[in-house]
PyMOL CGO cylinders between C-alpha atoms (Angstrom):
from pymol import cmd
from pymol.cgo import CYLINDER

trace = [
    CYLINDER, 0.00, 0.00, 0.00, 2.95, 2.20, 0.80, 0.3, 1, 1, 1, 1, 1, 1,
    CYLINDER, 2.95, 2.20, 0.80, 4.17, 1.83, -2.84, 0.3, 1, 1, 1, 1, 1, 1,
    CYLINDER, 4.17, 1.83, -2.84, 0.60, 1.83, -4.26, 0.3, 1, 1, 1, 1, 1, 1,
    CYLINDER, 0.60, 1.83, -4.26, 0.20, 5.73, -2.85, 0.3, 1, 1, 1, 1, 1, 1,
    CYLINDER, 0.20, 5.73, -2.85, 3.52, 6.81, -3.32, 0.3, 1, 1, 1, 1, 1, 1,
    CYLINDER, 3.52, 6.81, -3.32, 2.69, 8.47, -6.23, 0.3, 1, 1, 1, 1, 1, 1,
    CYLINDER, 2.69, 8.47, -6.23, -0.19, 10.82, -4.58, 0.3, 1, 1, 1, 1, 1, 1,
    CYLINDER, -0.19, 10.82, -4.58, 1.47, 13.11, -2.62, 0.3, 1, 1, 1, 1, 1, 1,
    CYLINDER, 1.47, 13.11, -2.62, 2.84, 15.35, -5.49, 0.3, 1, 1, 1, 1, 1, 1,
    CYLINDER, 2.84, 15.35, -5.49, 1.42, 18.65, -6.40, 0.3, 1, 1, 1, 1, 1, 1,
    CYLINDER, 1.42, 18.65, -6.40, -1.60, 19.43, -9.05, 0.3, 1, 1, 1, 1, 1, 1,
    CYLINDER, -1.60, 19.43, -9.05, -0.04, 20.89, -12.26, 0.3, 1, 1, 1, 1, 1, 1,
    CYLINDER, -0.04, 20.89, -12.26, -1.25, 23.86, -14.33, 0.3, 1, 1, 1, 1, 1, 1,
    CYLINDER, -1.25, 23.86, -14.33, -1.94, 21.75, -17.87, 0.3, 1, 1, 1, 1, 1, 1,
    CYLINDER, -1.94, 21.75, -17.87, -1.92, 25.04, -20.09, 0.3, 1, 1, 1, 1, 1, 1,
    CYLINDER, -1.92, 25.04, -20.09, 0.97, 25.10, -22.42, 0.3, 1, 1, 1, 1, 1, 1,
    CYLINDER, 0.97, 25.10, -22.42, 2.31, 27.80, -25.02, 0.3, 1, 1, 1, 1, 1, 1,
    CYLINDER, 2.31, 27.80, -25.02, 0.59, 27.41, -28.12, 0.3, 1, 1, 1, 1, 1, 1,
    CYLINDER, 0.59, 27.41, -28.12, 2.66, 26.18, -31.13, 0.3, 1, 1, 1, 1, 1, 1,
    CYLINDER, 2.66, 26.18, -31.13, 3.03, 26.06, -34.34, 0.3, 1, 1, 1, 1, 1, 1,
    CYLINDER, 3.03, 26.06, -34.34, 5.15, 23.47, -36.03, 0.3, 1, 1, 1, 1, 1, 1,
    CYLINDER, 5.15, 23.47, -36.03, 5.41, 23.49, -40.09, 0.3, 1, 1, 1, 1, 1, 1,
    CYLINDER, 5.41, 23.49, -40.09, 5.79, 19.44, -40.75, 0.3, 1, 1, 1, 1, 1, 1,
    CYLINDER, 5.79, 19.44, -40.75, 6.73, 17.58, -43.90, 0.3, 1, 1, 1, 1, 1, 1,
    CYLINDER, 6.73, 17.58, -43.90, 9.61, 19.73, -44.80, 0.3, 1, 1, 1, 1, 1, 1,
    CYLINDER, 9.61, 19.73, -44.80, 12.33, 19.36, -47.06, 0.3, 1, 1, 1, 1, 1, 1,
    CYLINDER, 12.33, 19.36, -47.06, 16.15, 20.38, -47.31, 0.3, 1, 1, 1, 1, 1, 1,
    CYLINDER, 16.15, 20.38, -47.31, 16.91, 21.38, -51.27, 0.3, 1, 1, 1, 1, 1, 1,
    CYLINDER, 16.91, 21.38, -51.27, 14.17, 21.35, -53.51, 0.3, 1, 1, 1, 1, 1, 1,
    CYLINDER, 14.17, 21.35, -53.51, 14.82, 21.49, -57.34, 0.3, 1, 1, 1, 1, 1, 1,
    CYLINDER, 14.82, 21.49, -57.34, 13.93, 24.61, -59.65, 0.3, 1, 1, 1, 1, 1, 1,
    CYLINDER, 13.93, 24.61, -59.65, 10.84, 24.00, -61.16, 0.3, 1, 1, 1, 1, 1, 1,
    CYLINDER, 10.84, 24.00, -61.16, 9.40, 21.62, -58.51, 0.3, 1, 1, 1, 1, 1, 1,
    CYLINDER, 9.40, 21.62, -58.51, 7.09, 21.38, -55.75, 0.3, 1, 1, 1, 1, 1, 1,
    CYLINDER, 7.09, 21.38, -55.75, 6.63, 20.44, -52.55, 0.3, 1, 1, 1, 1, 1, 1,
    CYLINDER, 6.63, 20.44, -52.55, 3.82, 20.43, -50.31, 0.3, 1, 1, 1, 1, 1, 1,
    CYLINDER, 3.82, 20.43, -50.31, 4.59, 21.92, -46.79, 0.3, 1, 1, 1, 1, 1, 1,
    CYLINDER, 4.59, 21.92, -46.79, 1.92, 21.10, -43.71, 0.3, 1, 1, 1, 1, 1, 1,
    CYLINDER, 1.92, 21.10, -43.71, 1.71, 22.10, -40.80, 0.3, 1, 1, 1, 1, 1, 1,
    CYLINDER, 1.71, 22.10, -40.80, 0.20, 21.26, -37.09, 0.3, 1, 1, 1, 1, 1, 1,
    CYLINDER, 0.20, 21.26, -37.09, -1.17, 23.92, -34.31, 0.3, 1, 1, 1, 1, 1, 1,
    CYLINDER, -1.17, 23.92, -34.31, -1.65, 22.51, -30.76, 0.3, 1, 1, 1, 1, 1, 1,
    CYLINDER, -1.65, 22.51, -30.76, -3.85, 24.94, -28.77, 0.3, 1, 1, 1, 1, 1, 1,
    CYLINDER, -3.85, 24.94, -28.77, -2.65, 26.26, -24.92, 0.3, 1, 1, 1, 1, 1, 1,
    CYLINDER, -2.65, 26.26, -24.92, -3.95, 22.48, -23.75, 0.3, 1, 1, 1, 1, 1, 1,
    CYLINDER, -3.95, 22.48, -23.75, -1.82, 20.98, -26.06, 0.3, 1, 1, 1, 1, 1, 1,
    CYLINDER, -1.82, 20.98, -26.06, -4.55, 19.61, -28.56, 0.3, 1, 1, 1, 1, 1, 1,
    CYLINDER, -4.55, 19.61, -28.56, -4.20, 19.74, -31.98, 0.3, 1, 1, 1, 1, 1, 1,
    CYLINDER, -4.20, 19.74, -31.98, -6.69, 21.70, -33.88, 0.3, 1, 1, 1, 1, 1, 1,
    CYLINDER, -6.69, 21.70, -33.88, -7.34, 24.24, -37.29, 0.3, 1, 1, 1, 1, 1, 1,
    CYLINDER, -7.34, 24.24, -37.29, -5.92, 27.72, -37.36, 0.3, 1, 1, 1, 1, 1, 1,
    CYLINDER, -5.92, 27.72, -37.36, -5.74, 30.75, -40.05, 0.3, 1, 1, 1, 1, 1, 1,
    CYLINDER, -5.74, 30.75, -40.05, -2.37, 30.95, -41.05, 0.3, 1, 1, 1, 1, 1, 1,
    CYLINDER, -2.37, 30.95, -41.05, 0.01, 32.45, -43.50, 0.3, 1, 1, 1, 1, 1, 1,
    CYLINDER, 0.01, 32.45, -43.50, 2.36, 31.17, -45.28, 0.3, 1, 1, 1, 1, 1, 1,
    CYLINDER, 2.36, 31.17, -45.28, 5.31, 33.60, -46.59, 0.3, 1, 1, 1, 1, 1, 1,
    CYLINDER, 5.31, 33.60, -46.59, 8.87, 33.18, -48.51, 0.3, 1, 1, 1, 1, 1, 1,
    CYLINDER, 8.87, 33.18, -48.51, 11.92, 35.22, -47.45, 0.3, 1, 1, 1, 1, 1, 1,
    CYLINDER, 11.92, 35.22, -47.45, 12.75, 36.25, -51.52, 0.3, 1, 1, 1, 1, 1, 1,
    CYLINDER, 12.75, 36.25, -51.52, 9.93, 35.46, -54.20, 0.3, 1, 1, 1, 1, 1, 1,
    CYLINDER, 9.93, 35.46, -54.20, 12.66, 35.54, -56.47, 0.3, 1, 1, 1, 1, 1, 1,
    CYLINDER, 12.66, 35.54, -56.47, 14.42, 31.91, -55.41, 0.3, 1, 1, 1, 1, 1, 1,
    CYLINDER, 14.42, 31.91, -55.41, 10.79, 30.17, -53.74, 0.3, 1, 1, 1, 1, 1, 1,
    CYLINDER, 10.79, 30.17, -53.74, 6.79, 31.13, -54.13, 0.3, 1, 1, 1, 1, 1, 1,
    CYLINDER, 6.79, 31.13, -54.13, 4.60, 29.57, -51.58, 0.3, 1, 1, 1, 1, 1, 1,
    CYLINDER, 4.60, 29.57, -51.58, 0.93, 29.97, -52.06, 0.3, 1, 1, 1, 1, 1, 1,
    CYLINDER, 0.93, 29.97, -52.06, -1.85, 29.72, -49.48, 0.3, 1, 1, 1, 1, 1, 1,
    CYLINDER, -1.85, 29.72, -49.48, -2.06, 26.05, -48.86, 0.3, 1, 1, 1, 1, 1, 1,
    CYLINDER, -2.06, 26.05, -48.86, 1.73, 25.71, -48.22, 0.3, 1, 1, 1, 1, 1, 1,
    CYLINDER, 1.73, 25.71, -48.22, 3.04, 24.80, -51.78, 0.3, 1, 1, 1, 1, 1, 1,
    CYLINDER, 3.04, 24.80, -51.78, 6.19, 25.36, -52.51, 0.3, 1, 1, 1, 1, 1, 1,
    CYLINDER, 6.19, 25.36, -52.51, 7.81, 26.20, -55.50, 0.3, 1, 1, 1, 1, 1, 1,
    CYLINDER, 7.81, 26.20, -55.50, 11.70, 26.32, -56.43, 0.3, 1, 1, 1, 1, 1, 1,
    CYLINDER, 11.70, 26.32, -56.43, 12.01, 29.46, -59.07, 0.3, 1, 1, 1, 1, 1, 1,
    CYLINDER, 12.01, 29.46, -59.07, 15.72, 30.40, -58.87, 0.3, 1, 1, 1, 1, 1, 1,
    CYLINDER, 15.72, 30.40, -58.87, 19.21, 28.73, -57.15, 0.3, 1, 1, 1, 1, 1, 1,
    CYLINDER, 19.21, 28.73, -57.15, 19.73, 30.24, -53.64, 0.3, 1, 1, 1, 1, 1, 1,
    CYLINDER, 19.73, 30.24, -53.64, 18.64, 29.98, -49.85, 0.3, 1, 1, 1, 1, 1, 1,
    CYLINDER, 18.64, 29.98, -49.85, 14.90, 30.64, -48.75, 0.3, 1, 1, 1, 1, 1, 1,
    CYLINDER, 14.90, 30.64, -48.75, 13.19, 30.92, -45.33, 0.3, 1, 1, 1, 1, 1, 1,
    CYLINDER, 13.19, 30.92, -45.33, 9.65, 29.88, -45.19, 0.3, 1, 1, 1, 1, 1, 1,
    CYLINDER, 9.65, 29.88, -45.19, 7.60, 31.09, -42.58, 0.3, 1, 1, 1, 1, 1, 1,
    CYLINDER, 7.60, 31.09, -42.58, 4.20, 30.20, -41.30, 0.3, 1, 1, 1, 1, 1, 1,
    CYLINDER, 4.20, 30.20, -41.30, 2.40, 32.92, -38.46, 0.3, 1, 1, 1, 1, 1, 1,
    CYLINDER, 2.40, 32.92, -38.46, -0.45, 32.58, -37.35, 0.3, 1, 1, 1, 1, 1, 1,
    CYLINDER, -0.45, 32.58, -37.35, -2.46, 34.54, -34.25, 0.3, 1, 1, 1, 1, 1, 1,
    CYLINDER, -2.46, 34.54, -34.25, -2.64, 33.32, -30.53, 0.3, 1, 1, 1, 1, 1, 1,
    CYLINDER, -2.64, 33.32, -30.53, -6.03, 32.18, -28.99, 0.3, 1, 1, 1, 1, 1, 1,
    CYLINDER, -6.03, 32.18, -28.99, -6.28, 35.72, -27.30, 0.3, 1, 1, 1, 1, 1, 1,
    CYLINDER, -6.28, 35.72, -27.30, -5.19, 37.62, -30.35, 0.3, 1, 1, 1, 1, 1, 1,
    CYLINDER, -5.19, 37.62, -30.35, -2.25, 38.86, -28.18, 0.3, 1, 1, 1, 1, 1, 1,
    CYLINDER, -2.25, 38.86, -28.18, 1.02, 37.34, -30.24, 0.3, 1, 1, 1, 1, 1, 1,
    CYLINDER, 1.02, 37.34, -30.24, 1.88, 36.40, -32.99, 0.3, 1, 1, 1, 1, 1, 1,
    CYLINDER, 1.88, 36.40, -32.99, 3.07, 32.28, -33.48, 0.3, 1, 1, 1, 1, 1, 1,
    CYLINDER, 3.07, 32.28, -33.48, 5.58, 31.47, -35.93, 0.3, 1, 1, 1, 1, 1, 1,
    CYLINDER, 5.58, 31.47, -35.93, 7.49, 28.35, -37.53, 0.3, 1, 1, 1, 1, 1, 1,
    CYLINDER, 7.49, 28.35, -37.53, 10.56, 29.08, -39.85, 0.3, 1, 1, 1, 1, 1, 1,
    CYLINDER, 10.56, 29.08, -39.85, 12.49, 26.61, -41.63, 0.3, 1, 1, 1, 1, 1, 1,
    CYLINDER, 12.49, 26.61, -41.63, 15.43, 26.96, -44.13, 0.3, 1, 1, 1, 1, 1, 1,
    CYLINDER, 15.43, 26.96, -44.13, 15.62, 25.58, -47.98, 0.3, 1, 1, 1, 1, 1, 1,
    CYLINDER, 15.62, 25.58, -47.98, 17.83, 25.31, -50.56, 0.3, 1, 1, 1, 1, 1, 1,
    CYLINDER, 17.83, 25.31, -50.56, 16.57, 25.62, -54.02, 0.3, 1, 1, 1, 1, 1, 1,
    CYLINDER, 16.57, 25.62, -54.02, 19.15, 24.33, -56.34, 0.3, 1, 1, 1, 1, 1, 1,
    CYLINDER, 19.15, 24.33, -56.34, 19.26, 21.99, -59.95, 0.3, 1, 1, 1, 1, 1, 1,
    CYLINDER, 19.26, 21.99, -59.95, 17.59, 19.11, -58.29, 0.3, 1, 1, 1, 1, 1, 1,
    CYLINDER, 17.59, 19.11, -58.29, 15.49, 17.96, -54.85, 0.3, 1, 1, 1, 1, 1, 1,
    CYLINDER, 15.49, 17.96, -54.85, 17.20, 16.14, -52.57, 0.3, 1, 1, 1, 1, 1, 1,
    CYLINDER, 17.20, 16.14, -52.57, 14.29, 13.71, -50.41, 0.3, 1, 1, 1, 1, 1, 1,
    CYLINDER, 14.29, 13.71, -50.41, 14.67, 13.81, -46.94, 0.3, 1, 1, 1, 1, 1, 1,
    CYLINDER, 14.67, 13.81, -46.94, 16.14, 10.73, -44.98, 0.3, 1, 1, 1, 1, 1, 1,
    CYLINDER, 16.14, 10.73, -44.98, 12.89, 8.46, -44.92, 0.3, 1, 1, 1, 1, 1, 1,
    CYLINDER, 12.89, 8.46, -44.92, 14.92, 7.27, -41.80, 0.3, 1, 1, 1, 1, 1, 1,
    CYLINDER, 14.92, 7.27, -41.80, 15.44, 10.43, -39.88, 0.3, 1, 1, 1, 1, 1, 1,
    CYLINDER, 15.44, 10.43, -39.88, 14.51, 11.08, -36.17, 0.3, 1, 1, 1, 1, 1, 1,
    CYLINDER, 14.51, 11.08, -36.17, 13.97, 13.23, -33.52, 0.3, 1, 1, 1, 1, 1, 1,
    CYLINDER, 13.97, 13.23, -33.52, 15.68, 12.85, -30.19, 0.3, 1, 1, 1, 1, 1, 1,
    CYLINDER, 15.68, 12.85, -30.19, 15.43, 14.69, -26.43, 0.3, 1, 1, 1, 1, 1, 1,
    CYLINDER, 15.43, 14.69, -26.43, 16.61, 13.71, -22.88, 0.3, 1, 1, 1, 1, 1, 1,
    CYLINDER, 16.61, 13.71, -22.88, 14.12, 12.36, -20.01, 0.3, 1, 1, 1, 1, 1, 1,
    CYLINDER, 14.12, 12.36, -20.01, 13.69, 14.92, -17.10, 0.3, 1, 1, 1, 1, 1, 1,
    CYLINDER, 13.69, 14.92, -17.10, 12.23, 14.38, -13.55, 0.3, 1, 1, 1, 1, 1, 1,
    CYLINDER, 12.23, 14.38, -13.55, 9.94, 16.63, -12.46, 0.3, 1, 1, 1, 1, 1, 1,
    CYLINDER, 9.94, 16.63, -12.46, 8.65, 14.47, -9.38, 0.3, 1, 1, 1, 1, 1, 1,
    CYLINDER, 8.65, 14.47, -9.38, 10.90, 13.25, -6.29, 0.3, 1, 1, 1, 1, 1, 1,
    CYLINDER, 10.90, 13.25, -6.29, 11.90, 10.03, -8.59, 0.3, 1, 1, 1, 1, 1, 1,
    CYLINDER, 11.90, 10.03, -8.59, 14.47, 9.43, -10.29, 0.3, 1, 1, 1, 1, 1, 1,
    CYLINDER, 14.47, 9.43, -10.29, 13.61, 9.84, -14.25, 0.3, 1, 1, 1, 1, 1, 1,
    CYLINDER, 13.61, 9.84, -14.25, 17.12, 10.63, -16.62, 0.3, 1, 1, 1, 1, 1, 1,
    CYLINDER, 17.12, 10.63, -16.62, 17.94, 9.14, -20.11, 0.3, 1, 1, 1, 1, 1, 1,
    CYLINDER, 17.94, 9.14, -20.11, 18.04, 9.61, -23.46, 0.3, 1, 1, 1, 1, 1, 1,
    CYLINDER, 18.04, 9.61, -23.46, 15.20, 9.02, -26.40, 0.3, 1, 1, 1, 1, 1, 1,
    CYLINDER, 15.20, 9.02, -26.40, 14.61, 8.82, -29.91, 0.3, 1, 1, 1, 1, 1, 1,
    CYLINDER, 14.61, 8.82, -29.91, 11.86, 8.80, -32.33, 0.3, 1, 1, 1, 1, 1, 1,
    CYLINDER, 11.86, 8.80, -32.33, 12.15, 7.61, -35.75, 0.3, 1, 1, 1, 1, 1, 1,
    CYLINDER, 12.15, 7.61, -35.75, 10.84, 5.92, -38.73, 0.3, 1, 1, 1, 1, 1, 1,
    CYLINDER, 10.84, 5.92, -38.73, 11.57, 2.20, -39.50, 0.3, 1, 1, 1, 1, 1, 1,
    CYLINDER, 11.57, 2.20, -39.50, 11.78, 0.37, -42.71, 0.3, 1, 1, 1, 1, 1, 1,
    CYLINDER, 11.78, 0.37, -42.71, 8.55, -0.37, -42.60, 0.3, 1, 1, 1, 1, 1, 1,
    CYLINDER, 8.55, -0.37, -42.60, 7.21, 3.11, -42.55, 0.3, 1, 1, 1, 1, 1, 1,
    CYLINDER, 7.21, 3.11, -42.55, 6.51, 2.93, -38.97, 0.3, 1, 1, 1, 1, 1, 1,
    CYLINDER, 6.51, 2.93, -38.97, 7.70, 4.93, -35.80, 0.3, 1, 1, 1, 1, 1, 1,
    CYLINDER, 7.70, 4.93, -35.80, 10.06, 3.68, -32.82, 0.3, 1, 1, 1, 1, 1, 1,
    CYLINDER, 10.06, 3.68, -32.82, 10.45, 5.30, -29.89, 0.3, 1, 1, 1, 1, 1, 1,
    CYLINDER, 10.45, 5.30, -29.89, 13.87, 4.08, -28.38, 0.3, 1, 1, 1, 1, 1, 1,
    CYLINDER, 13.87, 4.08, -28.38, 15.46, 4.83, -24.61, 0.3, 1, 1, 1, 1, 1, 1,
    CYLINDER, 15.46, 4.83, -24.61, 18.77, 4.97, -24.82, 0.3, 1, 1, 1, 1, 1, 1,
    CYLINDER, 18.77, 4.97, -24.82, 21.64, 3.01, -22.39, 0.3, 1, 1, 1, 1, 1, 1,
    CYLINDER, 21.64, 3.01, -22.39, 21.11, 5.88, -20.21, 0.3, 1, 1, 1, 1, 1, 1,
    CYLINDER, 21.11, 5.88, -20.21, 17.61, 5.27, -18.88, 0.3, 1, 1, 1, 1, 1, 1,
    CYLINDER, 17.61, 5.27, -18.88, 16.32, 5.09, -15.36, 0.3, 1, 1, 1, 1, 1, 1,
    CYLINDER, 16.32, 5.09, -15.36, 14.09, 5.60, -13.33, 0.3, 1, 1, 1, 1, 1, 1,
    CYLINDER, 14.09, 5.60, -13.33, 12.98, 4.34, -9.76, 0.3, 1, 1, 1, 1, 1, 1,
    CYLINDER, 12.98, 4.34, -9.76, 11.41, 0.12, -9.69, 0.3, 1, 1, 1, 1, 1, 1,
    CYLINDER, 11.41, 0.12, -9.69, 9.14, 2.09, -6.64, 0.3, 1, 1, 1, 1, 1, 1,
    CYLINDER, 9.14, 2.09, -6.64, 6.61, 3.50, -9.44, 0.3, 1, 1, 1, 1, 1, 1,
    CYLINDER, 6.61, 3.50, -9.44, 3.14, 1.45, -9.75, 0.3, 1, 1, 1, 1, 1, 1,
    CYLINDER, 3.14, 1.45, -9.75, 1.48, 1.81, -13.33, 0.3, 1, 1, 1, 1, 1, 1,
    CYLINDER, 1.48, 1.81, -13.33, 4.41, 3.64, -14.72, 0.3, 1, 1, 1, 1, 1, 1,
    CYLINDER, 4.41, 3.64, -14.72, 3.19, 4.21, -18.71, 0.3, 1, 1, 1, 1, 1, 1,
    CYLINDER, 3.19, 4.21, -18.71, 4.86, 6.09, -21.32, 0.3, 1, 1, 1, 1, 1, 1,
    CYLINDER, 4.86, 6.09, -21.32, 2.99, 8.53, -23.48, 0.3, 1, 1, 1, 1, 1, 1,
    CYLINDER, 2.99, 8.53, -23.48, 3.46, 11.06, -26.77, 0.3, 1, 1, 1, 1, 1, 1,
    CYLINDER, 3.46, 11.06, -26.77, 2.36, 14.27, -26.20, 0.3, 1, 1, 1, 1, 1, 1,
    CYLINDER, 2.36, 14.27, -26.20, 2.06, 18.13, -26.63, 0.3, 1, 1, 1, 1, 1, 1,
    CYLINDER, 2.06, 18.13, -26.63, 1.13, 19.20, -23.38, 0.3, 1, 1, 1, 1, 1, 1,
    CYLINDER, 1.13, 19.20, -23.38, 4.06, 18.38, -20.68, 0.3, 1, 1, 1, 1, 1, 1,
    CYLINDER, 4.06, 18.38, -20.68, 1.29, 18.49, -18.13, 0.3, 1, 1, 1, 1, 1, 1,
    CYLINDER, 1.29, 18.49, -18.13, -1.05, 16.26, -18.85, 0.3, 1, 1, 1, 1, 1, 1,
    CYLINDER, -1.05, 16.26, -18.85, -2.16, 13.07, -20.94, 0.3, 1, 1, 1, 1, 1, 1,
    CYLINDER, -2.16, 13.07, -20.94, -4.50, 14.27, -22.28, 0.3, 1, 1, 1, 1, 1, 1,
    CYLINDER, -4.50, 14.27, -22.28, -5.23, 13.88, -25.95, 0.3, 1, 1, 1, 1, 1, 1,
    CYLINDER, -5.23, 13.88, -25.95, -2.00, 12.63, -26.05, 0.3, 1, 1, 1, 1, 1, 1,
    CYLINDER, -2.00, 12.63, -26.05, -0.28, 9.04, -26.97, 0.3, 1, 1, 1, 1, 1, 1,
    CYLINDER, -0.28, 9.04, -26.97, -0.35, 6.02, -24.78, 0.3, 1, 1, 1, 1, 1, 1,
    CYLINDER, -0.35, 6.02, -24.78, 2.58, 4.13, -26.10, 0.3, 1, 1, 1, 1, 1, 1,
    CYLINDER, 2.58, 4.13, -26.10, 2.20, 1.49, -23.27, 0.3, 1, 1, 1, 1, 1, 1,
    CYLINDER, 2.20, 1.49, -23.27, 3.68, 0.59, -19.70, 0.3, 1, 1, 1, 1, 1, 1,
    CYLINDER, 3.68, 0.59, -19.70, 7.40, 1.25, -19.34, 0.3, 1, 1, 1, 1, 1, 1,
    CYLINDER, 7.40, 1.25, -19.34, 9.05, -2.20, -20.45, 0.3, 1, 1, 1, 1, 1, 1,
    CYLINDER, 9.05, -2.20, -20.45, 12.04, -1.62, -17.92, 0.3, 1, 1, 1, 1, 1, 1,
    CYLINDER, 12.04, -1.62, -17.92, 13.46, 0.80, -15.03, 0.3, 1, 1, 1, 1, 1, 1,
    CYLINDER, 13.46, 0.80, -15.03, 17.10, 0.50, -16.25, 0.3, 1, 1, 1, 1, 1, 1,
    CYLINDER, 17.10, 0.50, -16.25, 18.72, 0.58, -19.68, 0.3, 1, 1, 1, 1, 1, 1,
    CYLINDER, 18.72, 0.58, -19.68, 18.13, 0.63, -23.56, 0.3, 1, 1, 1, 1, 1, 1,
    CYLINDER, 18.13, 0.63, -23.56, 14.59, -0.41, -24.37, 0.3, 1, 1, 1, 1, 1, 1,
    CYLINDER, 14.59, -0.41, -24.37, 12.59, 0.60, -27.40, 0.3, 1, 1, 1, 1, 1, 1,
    CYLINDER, 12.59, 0.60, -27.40, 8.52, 0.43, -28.20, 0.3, 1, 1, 1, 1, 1, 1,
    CYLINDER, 8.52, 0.43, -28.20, 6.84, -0.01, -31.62, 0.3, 1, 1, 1, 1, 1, 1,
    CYLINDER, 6.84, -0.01, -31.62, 4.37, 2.84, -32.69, 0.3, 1, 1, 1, 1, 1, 1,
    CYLINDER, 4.37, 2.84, -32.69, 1.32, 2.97, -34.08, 0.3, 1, 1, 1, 1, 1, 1,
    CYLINDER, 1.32, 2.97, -34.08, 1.20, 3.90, -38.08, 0.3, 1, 1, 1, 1, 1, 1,
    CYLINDER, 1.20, 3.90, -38.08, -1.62, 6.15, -37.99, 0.3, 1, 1, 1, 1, 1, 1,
    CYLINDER, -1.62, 6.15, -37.99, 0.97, 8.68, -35.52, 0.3, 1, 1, 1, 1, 1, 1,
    CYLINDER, 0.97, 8.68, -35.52, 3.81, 10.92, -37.90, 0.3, 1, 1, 1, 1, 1, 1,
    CYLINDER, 3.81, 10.92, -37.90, 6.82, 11.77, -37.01, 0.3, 1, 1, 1, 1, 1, 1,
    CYLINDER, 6.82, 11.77, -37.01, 6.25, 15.39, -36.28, 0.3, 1, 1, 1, 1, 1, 1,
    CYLINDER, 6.25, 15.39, -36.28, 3.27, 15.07, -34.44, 0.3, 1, 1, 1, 1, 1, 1,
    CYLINDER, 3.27, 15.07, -34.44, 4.45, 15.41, -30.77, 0.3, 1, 1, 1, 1, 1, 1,
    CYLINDER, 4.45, 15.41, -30.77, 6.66, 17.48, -29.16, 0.3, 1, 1, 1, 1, 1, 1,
    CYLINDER, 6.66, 17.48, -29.16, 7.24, 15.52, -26.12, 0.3, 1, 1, 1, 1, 1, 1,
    CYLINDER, 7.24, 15.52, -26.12, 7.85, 12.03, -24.35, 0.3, 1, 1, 1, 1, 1, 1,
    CYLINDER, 7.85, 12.03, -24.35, 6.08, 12.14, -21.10, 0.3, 1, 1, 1, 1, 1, 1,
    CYLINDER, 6.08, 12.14, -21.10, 6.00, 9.60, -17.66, 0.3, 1, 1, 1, 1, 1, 1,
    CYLINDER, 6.00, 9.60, -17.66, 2.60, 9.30, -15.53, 0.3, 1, 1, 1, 1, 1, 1,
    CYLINDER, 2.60, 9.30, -15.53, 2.00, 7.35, -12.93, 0.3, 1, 1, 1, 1, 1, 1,
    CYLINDER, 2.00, 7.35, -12.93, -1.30, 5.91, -14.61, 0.3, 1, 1, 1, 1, 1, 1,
    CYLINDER, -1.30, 5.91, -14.61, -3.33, 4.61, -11.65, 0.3, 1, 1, 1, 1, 1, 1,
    CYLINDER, -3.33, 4.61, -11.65, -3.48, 7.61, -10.04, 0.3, 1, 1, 1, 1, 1, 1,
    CYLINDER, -3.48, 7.61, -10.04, -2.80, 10.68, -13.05, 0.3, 1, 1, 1, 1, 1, 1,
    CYLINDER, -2.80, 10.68, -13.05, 0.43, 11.48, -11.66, 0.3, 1, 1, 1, 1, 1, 1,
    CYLINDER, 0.43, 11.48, -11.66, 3.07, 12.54, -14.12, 0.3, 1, 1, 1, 1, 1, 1,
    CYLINDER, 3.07, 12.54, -14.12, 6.66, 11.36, -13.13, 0.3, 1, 1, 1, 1, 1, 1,
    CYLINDER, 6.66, 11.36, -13.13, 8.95, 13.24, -15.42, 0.3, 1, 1, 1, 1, 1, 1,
    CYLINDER, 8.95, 13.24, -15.42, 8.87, 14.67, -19.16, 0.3, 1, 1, 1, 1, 1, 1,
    CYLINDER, 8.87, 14.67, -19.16, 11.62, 15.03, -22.13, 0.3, 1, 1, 1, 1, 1, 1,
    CYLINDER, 11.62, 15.03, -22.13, 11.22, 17.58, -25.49, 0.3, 1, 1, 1, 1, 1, 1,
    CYLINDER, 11.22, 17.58, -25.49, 11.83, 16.96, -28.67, 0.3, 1, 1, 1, 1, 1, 1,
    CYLINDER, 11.83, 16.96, -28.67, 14.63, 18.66, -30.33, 0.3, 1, 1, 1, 1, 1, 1,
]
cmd.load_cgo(trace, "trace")
């Protein structure tokens, strides 16, 4: 019982977040004359992912045009910034995403095999450190790996991993599934209907009793 409510005692978190604006499905060096469809994802100030009225702009018209719906056309050889703004819940700031592009003879595809990595973080009295990656497999699905690194106290009951993009809560987010191990490398196979891009962090609860252990961002 002592191990059971070990996980009660710590503090009720504020679960609003910064807004964000990510642009996803981006590309390094597209080729004059092509295109390339740019998306992008807005999570709200409880981290859920919803619609907003952006706009889309190029750095120099003269090397890159990007309409409306994010397409993207190479016009000249050079280096473009795309950015995508949009405006905050309480039409108080301004959100922006920027990425960099080369527009030169020919596109260059991105690595299909490319990932996105962070480092664990405790944010309770256990102990929560380690590495982390995300990426794509072979078989166009995601895995989320812990790295040598990893560990975390064997005192946790119902200790579950999740994707999110709100730190502070599980909500809307993730369940990848109970932690596999308190020490060392591990990895866990993700679902094909989640991308890449769609969460910006890895995040510990205490499931039984809503208790989040310890968080990591994505890079």
């Amino acid at each position: 019982m002592i191990a059971l409510s070990s996980c009660i005692g710590d503090d009720i978190i504020d679960d609003r977040v910064p807004e964000r604006l990510t642009i996803i499905d981006g590309i390094d060096t597209l080729g004059i004359g092509d295109t390339h469809q740019l998306m992008y994802q807005y999570t709200n100030n409880v981290g859920q992912v919803s619609g907003a009225n952006v706009f889309w702009e190029s750095s120099d018209i003269d090397i890159a045009t990007i309409d409306d719906t994010g397409l993207l056309t190479g016009i000249n050889k050079g280096n473009v910034s795309i950015t995508i703004s949009t405006t905050s819940q309480d039409f108080e700031e301004n959100i922006e995403d920027v990425i960099h592009i080369v527009i030169d003879e020919e596109t260059v595809e991105p690595d299909p095999l490319g990932g996105r990595s962070g480092t664990l973080k405790t944010t309770s009295s256990y102990v929560l450190i380690g590495a982390f990656q995300l990426h794509e497999t072979e078989e166009d699905k995601l895995s989320l790996n812990f790295a040598e690194d990893f560990k975390t106290s064997d005192a946790l009951p119902g200790l579950y991993v999740y994707l999110s993009n709100n730190p502070n809560s599980v909500d809307n987010a993730y369940e990848v599934g109970p932690a596999k191990t308190f020490v060392g490398a591990h990895s866990y196979d993700i679902s094909s209907d989640i991308d890449l891009e769609q969460f910006s962090h890895v995040v510990m609860y205490c499931k039984p009793f809503n208790v989040k252990v310890g968080d990591g961002a994505f890079e």
